[in-house]
C-alpha positions in Angstrom: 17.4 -11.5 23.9 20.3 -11.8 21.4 22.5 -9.3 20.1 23.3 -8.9 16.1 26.3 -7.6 15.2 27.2 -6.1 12.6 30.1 -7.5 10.1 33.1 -5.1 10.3 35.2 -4.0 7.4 38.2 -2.0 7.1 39.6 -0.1 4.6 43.5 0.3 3.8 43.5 4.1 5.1 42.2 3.0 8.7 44.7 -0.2 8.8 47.7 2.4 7.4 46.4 4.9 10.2 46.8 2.2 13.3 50.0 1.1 11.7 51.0 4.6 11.9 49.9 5.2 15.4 51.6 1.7 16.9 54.7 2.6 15.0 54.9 6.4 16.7 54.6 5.0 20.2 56.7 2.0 19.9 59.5 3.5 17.8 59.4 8.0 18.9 57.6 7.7 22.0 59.5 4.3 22.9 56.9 2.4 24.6 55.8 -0.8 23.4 53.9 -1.7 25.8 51.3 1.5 25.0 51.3 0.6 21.8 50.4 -2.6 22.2 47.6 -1.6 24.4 45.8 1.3 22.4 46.2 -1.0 19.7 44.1 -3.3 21.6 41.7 -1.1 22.7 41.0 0.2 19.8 40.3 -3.5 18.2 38.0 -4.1 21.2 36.0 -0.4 20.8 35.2 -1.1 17.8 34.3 -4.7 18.2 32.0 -3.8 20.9 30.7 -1.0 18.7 29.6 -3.4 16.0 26.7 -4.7 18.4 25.2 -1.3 17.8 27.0 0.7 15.5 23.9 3.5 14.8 22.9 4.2 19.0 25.6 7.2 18.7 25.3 10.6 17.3 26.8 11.2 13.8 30.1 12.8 13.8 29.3 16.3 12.0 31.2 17.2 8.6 31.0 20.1 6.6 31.4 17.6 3.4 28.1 16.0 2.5 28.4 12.6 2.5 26.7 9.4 1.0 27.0 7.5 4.5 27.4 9.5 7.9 30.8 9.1 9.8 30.0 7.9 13.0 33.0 8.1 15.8 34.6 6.2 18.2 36.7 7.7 20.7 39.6 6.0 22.2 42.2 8.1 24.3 43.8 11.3 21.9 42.1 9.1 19.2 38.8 8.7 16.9 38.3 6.1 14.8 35.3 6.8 12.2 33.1 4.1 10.5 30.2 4.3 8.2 27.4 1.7 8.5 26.1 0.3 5.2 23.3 -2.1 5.4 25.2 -4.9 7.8 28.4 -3.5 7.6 30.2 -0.9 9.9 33.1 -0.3 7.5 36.0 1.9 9.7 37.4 4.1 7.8 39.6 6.4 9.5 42.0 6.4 13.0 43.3 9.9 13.5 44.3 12.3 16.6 41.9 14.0 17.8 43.9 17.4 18.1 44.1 17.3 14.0 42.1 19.0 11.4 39.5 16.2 11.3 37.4 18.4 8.6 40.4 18.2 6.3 40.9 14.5 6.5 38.0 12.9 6.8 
């Protein structure tokens, strides 16, 4: 049996948000070596992800939303995607202990 995945996307505001993260635990926290890695392990989530992108519960919002935001979680982090037709587009990378509501 074969496994489709999904194409993946990205938008600007996820790619700004990993940049972000990598650059607070390389440069504050002063460990490149754990940025390198959640960096990775994010990539590889969401990789993995793309093979079924739909078999996980919706991440709730109280905005109402064209697509649902379905989450990934990785360490202190989520990353959100939307799936439209083929394509799990990520959207977002944020802590986990932030106000979620009033980013996403």
């Amino acid at each position: 049996m074969s496994r489709i995945q999904y194409k993946i996307q990205t938008l600007p505001t996820y790619e700004f948000d990993l940049y972000e993260a990598g650059k607070y635990i390389k440069d504050v926290l002063k460990n490149q070596a754990a940025a390198e890695k959640l960096i990775s392990d994010i990539e590889k989530a969401i990789l993995d992800r793309a093979f079924s992108p739909l078999m996980v519960k919706p991440y709730p919002t109280k905005k109402k939303r064209k697509h649902l935001y379905y989450p990934i979680y990785i360490r202190n982090f989520i990353v959100f995607y939307v799936v439209i037709g083929n394509v799990m587009e990520v959207r977002r990378l944020i802590y986990k202990k932030r106000d979620i509501d009033n980013i996403l």
